[in-house]
OpenMM code with the backbone's topology and positions (N, CA, C; nanometers):
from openmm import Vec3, app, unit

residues = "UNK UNK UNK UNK UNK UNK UNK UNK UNK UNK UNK UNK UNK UNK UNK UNK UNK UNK UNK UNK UNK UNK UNK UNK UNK UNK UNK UNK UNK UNK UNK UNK UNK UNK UNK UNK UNK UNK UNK UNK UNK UNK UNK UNK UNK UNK UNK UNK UNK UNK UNK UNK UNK UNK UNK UNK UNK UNK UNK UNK UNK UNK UNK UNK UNK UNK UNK UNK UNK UNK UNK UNK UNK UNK UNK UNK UNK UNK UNK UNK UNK UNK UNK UNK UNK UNK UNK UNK UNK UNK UNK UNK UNK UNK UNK UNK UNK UNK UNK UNK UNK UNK UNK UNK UNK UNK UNK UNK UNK UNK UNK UNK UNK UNK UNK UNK UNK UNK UNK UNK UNK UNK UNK UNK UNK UNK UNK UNK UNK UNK UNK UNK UNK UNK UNK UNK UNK UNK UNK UNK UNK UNK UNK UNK UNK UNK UNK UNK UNK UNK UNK UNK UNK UNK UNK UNK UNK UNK UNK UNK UNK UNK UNK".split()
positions = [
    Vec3(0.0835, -0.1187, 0.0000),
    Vec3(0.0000, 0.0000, 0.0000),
    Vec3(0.0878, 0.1250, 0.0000),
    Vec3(0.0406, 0.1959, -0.0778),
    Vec3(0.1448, 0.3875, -0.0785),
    Vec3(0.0740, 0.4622, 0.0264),
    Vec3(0.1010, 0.5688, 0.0337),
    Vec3(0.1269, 0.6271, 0.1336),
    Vec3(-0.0462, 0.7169, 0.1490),
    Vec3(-0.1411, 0.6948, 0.0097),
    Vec3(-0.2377, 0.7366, 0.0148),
    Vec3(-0.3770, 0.6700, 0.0615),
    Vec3(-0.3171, 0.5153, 0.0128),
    Vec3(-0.4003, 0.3895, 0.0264),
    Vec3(-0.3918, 0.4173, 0.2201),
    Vec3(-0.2837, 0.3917, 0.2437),
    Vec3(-0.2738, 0.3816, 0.4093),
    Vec3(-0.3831, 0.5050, 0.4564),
    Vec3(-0.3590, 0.6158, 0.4390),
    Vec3(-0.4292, 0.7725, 0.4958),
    Vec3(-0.5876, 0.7210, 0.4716),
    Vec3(-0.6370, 0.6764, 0.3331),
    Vec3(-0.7173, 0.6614, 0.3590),
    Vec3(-0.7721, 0.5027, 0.4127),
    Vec3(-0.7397, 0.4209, 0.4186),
    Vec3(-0.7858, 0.3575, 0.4987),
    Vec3(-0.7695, 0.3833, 0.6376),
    Vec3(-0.6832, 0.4584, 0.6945),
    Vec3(-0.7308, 0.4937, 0.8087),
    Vec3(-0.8395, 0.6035, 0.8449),
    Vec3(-0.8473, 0.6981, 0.7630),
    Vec3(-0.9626, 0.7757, 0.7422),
    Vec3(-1.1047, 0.6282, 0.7529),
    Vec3(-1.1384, 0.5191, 0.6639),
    Vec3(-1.2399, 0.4674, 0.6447),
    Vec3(-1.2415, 0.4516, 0.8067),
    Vec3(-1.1861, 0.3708, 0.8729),
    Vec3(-1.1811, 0.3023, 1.0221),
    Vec3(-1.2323, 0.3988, 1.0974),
    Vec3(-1.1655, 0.5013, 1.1069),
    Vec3(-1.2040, 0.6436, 1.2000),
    Vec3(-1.3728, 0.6284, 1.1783),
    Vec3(-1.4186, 0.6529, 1.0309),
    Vec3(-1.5744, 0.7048, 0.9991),
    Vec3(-1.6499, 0.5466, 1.0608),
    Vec3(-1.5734, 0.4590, 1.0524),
    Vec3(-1.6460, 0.3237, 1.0742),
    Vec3(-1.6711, 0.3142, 1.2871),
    Vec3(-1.5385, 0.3732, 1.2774),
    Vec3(-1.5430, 0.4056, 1.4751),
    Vec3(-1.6525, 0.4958, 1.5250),
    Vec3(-1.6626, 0.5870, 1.4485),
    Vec3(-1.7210, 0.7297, 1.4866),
    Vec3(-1.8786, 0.6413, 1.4859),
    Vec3(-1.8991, 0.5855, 1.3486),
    Vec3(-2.0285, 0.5758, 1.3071),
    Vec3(-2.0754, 0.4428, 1.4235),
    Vec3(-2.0005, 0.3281, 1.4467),
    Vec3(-2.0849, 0.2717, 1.5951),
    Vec3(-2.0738, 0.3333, 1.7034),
    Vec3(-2.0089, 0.4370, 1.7072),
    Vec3(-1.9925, 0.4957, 1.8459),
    Vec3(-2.1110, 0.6084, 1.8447),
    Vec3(-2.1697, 0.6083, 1.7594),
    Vec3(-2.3264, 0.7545, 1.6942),
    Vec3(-2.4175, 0.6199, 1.7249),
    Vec3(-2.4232, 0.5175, 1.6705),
    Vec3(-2.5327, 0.4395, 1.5985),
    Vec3(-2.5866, 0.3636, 1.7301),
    Vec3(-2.4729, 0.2987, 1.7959),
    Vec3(-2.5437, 0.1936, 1.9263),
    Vec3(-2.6207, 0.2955, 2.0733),
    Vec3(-2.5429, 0.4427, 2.0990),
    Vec3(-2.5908, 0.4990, 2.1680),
    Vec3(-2.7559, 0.5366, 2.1678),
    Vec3(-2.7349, 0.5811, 1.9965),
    Vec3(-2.8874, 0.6278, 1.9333),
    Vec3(-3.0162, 0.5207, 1.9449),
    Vec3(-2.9495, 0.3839, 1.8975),
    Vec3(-3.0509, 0.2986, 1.9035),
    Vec3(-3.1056, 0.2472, 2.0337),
    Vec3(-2.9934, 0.2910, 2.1473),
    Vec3(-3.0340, 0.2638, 2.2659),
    Vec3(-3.1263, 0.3694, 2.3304),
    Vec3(-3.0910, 0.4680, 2.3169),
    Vec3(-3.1814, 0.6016, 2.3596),
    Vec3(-3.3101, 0.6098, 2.2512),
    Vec3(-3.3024, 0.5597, 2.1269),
    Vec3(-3.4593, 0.5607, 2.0947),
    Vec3(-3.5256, 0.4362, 2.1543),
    Vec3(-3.4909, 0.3401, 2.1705),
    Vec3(-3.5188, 0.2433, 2.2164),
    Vec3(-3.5622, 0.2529, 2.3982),
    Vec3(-3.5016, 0.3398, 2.4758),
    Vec3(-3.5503, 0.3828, 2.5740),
    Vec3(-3.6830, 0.4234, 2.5703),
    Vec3(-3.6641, 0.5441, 2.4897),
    Vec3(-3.7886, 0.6240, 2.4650),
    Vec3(-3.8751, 0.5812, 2.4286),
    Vec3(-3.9214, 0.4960, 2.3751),
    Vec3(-3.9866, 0.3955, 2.2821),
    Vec3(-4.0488, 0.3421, 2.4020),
    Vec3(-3.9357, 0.2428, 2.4472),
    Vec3(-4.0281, 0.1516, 2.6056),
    Vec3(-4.0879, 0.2626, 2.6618),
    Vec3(-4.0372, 0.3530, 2.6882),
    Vec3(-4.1371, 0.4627, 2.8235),
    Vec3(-4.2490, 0.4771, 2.7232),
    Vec3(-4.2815, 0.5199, 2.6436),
    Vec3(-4.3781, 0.5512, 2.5255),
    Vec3(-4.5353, 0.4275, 2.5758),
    Vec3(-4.4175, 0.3361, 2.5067),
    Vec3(-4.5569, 0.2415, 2.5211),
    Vec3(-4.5784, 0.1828, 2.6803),
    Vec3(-4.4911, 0.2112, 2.7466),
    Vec3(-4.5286, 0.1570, 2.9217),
    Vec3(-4.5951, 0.2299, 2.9668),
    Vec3(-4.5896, 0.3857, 2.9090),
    Vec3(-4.7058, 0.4918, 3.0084),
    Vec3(-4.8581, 0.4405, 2.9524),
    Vec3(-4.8597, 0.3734, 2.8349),
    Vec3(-5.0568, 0.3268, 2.8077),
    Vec3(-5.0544, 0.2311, 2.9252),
    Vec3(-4.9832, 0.1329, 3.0244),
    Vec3(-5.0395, 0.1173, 3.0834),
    Vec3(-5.1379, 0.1204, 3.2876),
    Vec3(-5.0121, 0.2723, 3.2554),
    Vec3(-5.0560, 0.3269, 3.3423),
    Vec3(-5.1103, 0.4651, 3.3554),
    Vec3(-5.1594, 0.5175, 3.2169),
    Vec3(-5.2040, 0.5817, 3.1719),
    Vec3(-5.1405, 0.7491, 3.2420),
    Vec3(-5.0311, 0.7356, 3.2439),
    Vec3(-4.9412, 0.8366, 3.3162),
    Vec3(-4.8656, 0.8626, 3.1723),
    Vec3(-4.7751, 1.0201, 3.1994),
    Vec3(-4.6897, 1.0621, 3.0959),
    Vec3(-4.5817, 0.9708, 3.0501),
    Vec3(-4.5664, 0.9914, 2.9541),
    Vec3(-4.3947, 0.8765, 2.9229),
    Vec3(-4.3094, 0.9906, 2.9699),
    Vec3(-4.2173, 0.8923, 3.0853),
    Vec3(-4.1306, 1.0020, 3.1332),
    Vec3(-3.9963, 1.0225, 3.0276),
    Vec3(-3.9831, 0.9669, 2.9693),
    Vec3(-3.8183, 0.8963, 2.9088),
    Vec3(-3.8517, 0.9253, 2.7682),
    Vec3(-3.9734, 0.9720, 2.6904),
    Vec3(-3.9830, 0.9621, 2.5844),
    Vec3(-3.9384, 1.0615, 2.4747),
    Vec3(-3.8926, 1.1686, 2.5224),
    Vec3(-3.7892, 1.2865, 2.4877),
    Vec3(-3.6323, 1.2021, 2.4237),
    Vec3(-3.6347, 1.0903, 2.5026),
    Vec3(-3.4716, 1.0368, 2.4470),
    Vec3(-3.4966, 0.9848, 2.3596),
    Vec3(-3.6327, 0.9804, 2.2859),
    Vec3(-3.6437, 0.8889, 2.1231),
    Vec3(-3.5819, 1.0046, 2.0424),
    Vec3(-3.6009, 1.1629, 2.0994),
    Vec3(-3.5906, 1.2628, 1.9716),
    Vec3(-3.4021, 1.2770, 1.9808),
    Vec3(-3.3569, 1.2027, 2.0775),
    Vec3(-3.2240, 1.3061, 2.0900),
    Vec3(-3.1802, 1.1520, 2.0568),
    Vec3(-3.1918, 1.0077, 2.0338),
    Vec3(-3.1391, 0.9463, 2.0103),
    Vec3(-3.1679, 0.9230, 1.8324),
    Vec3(-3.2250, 1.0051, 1.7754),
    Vec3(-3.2883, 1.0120, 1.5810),
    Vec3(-3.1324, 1.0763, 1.5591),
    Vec3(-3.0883, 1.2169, 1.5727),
    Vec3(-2.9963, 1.2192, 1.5322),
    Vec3(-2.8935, 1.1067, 1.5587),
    Vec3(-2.8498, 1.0880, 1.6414),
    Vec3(-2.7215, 1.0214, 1.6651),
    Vec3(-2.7151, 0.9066, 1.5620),
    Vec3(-2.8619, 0.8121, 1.5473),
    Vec3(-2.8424, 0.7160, 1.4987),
    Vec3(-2.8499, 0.7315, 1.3478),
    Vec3(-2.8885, 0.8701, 1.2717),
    Vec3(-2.8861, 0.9180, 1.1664),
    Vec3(-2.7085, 0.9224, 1.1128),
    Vec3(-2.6657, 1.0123, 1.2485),
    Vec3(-2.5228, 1.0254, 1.1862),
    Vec3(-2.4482, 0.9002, 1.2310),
    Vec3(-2.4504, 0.8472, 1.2878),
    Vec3(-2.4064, 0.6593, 1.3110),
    Vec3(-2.4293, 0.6218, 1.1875),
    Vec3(-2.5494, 0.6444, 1.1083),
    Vec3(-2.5687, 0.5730, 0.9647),
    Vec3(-2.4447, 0.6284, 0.8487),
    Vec3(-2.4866, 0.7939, 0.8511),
    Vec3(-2.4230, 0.8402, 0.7597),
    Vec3(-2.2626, 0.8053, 0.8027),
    Vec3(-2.2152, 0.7966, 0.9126),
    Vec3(-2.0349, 0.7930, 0.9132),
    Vec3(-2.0308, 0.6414, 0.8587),
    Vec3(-2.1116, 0.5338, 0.9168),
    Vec3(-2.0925, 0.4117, 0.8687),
    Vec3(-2.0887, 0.3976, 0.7119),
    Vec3(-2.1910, 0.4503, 0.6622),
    Vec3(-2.1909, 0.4631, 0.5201),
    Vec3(-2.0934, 0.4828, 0.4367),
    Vec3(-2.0363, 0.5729, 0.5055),
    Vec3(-1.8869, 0.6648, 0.4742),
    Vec3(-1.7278, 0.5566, 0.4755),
    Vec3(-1.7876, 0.5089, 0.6155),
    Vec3(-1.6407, 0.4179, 0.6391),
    Vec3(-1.6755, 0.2665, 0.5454),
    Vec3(-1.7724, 0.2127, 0.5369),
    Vec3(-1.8064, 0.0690, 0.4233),
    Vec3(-1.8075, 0.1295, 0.2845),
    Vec3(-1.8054, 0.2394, 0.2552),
    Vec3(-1.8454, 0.2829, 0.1164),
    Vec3(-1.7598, 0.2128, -0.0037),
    Vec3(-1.6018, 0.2256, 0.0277),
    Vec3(-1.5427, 0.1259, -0.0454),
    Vec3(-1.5857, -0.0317, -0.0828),
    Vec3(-1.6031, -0.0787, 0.0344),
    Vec3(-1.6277, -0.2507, 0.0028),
    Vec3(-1.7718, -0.2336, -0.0472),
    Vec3(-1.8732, -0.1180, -0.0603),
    Vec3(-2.0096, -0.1733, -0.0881),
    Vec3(-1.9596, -0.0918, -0.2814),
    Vec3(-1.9196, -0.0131, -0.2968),
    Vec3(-1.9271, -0.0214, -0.4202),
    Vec3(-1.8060, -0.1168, -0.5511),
    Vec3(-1.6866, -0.1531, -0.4434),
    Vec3(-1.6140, -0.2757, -0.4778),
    Vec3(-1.7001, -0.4139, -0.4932),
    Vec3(-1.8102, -0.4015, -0.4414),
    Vec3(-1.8879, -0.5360, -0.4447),
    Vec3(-1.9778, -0.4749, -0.5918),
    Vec3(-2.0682, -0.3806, -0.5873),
    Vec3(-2.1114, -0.3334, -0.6524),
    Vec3(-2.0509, -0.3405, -0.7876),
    Vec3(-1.9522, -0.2810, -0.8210),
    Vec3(-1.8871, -0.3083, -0.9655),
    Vec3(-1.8774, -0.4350, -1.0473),
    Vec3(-1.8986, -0.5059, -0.9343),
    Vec3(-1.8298, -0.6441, -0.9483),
    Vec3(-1.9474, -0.7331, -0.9999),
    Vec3(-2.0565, -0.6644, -0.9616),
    Vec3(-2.1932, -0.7306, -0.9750),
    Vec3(-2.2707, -0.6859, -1.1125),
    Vec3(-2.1953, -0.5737, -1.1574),
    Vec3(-2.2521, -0.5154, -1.2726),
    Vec3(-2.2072, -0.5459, -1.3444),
    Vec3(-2.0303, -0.5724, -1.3717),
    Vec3(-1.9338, -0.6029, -1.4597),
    Vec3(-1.9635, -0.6611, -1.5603),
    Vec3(-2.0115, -0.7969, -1.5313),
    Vec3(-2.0726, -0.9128, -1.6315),
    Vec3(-2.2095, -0.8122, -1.6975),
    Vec3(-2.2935, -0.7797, -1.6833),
    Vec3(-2.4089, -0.6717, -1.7004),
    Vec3(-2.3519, -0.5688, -1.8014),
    Vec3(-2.2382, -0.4777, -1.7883),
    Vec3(-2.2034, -0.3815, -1.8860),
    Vec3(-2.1411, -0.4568, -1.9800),
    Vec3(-2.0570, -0.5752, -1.9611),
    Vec3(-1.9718, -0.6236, -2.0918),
    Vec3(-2.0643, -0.7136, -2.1256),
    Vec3(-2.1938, -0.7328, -2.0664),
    Vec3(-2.2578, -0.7966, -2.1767),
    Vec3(-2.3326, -0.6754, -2.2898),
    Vec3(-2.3489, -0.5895, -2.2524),
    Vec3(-2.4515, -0.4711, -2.3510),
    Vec3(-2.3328, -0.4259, -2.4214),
    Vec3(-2.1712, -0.3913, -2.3347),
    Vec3(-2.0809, -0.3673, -2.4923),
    Vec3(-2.1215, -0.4784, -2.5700),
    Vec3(-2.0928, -0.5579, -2.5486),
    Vec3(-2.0804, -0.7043, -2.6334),
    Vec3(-2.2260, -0.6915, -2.7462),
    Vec3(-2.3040, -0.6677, -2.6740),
    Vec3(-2.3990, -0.6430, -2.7885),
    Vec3(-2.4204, -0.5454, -2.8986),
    Vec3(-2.3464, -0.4476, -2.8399),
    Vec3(-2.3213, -0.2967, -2.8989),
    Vec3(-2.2389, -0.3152, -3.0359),
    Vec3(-2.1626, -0.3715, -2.9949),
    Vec3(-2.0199, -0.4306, -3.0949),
    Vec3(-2.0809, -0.5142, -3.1682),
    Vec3(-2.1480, -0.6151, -3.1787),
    Vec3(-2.1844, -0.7113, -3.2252),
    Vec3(-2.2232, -0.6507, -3.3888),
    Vec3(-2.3639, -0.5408, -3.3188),
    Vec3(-2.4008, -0.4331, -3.3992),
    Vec3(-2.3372, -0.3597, -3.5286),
    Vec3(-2.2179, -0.3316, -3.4525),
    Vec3(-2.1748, -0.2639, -3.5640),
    Vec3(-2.0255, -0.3099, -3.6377),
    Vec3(-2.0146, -0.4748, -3.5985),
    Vec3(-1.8681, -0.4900, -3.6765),
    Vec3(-1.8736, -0.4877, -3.8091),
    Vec3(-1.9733, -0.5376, -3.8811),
    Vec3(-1.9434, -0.4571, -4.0155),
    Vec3(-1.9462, -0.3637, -4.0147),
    Vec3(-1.9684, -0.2667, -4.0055),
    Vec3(-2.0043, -0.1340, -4.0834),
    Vec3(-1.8512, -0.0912, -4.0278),
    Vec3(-1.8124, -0.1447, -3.8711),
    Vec3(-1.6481, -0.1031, -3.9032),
    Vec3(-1.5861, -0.1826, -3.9535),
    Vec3(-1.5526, -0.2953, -3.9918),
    Vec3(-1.4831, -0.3883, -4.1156),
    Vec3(-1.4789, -0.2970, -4.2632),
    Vec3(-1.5995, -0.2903, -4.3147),
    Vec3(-1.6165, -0.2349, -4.3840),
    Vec3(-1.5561, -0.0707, -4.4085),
    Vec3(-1.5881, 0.0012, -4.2983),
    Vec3(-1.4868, 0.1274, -4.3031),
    Vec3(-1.3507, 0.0857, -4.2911),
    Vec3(-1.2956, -0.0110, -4.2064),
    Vec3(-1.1846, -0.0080, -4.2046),
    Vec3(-1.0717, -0.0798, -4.3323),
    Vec3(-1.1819, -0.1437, -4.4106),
    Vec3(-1.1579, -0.2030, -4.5642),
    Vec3(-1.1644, -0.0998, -4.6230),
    Vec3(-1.2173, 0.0292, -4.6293),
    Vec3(-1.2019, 0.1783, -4.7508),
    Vec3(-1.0871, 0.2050, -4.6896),
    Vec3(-1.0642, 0.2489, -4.5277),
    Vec3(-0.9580, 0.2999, -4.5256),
    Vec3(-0.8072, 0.2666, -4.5426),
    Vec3(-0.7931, 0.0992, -4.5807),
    Vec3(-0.7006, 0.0679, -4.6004),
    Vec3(-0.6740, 0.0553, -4.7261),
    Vec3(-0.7483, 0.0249, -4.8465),
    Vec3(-0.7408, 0.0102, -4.9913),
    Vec3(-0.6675, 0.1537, -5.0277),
    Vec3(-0.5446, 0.1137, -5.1269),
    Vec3(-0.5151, 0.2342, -5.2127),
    Vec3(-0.6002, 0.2024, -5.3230),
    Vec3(-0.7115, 0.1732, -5.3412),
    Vec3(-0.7978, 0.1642, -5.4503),
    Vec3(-0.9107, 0.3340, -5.4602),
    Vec3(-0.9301, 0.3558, -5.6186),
    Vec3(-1.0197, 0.4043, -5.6299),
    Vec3(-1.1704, 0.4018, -5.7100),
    Vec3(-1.3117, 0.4244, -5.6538),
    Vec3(-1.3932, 0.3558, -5.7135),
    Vec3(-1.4419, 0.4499, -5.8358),
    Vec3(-1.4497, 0.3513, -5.9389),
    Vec3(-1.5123, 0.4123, -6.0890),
    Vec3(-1.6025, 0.4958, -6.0569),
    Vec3(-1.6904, 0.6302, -6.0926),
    Vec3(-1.8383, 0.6210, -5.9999),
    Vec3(-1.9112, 0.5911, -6.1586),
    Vec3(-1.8767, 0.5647, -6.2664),
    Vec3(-2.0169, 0.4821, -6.3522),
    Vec3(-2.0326, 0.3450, -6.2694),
    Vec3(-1.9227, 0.2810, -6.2748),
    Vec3(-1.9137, 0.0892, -6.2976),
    Vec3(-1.8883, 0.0838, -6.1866),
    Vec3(-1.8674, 0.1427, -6.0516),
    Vec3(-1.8031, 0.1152, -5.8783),
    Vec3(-1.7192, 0.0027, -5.9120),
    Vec3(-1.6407, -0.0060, -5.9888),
    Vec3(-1.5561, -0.1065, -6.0379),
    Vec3(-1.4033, -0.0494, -5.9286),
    Vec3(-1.2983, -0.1189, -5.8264),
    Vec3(-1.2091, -0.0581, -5.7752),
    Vec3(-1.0983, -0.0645, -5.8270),
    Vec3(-1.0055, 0.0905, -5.8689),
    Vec3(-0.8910, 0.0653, -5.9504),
    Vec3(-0.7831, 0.1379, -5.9128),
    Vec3(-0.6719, 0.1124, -5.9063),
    Vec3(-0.5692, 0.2153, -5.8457),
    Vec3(-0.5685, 0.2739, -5.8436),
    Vec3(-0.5061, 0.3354, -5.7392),
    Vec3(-0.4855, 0.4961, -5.6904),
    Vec3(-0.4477, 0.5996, -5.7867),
    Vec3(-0.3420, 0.5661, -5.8676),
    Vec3(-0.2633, 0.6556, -5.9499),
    Vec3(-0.3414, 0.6045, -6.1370),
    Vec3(-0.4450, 0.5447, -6.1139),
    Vec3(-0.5116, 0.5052, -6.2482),
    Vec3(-0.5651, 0.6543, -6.3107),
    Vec3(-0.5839, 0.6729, -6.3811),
    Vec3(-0.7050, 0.7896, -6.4738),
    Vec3(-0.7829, 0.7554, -6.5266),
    Vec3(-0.8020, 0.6010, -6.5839),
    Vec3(-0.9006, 0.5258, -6.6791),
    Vec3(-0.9530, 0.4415, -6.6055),
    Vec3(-1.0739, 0.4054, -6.6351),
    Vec3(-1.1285, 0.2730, -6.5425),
    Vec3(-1.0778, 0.1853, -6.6016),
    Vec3(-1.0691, 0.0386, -6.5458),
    Vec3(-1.0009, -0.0722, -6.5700),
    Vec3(-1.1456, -0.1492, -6.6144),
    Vec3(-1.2684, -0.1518, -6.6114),
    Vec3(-1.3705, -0.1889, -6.6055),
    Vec3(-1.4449, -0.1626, -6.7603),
    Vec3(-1.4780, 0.0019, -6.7663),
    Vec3(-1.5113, 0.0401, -6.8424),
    Vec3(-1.4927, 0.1727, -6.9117),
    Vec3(-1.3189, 0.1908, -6.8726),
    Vec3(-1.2753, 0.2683, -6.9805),
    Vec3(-1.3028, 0.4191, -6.9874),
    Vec3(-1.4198, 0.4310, -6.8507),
    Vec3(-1.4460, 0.6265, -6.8191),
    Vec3(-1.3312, 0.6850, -6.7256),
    Vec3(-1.2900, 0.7945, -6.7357),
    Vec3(-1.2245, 0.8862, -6.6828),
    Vec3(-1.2381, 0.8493, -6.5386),
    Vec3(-1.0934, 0.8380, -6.4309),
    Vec3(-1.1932, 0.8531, -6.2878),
    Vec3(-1.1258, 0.9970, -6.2530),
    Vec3(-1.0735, 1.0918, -6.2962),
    Vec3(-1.0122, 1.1938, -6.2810),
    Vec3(-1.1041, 1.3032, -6.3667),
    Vec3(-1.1406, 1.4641, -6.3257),
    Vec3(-1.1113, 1.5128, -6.3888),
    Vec3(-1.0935, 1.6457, -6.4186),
    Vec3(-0.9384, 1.7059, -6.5050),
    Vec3(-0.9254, 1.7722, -6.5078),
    Vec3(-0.9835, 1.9245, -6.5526),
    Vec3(-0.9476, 2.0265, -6.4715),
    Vec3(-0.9845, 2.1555, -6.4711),
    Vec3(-0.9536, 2.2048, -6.6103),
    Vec3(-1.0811, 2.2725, -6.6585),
    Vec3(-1.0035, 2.3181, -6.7613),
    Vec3(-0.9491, 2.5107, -6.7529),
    Vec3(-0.9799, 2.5878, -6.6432),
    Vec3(-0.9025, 2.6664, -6.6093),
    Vec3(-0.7661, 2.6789, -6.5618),
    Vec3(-0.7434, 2.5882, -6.4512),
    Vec3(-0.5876, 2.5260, -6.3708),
    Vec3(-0.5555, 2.4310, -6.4124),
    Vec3(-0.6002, 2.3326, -6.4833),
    Vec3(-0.5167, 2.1801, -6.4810),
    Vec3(-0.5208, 2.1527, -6.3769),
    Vec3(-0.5934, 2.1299, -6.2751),
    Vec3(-0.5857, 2.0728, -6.1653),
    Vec3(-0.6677, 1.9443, -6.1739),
    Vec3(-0.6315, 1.8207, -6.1234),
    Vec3(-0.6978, 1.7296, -6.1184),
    Vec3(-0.7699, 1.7370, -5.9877),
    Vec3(-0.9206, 1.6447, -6.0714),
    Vec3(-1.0208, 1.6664, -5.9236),
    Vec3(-1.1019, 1.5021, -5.9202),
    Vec3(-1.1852, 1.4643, -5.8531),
    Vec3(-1.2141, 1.3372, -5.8302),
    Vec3(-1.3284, 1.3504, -5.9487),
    Vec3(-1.3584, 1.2060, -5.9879),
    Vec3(-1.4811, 1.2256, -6.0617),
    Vec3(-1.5778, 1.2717, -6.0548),
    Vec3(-1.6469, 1.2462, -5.9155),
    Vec3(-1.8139, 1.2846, -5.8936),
    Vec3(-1.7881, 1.4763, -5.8541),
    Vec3(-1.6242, 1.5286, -5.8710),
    Vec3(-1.6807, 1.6639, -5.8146),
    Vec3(-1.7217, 1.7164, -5.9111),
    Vec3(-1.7746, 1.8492, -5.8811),
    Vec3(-1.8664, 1.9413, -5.9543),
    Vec3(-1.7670, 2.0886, -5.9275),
    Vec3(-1.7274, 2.0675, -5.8700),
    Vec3(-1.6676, 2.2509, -5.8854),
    Vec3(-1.5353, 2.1971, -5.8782),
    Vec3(-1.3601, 2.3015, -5.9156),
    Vec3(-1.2682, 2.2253, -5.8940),
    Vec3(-1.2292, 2.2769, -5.7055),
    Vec3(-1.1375, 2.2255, -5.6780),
    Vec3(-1.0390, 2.1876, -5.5237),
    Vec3(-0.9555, 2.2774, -5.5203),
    Vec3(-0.8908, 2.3339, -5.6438),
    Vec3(-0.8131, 2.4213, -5.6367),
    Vec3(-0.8401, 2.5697, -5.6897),
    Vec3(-0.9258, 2.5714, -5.7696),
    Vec3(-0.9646, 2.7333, -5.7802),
    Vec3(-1.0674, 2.7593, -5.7575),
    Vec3(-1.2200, 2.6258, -5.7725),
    Vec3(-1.3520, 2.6689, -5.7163),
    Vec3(-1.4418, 2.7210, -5.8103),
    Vec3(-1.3815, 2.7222, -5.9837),
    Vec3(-1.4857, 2.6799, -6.0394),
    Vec3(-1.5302, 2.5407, -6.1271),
    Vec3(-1.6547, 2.5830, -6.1833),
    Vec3(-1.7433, 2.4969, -6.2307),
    Vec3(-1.6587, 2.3960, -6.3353),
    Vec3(-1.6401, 2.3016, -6.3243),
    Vec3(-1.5728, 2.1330, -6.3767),
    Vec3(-1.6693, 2.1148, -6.4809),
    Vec3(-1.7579, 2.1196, -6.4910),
    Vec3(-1.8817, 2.0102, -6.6221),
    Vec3(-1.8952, 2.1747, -6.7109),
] * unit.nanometer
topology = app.Topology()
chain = topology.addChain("A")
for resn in residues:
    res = topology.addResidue(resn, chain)
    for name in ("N", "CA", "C"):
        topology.addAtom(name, app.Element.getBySymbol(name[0]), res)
């Protein structure tokens, strides 16, 4: 353990001390109050003791909350643990979903191929002619000479009209 793990686990112990040292007093003093409560119906006299139900609510409130505080680690270490199988099953389904469509992207992004757009026929990178059917897959500007992809419509390098 480093030197942070230690601090706080002694921090948890402290909140775990504090919180039975809140919690058993409280439950005993509401629990007082409580018996006087129901012992005065049968002598139809005041509950003398029944004031220690209100002063033993806090204590056993903050007995809860420090306990809470000091278990909080082991209840959400259990917790994770219980969900784990639960989230990698919904990735798992998630993925399932979409491995083609990334296969498939990841098949464009690796091809130095380019597609005809008459014949979607795929032909090298550095081609100008289709290998298929012989249409242009390039084409040039006739203001700049700039080459542009087939399907564009305006050119890449000066921004006008190609057709």
């Amino acid at each position: 353990m480093n030197k942070n793990e230690l601090e706080q686990a002694k921090k948890r112990k402290t909140f775990r001390k504090l919180g039975f040292a809140f919690l058993i007093p409280g439950i005993i003093l509401m629990g007082v109050g409580m018996f006087s409560f129901f012992i005065s119906f049968d002598n139809f006299e005041a509950p003398q003791f029944f004031f220690l139900t209100f002063i033993g609510m806090p204590f056993t409130f903050l007995g809860s909350v420090f306990l809470g505080f000091g278990y909080m680690k082991s209840y959400a270490s259990y917790t994770s643990k219980e969900l784990r199988p639960i989230a990698k099953d919904n990735i798992n389904y998630i993925v399932e979903g979409t491995k083609e469509s990334i296969g498939d992207l990841l098949h464009e992004v690796k091809t130095d191929k380019i597609k005809c757009s008459s014949c979607g026929e795929n032909n090298d990178k550095d081609a100008k002619f289709c290998d298929n059917c012989g249409k242009a897959l390039v084409k040039v500007c006739r203001y700049c000479h700039e080459e542009n992809e087939n399907d564009a419509k305006y050119c890449k390098s000066c921004g006008k009209d190609i057709e």
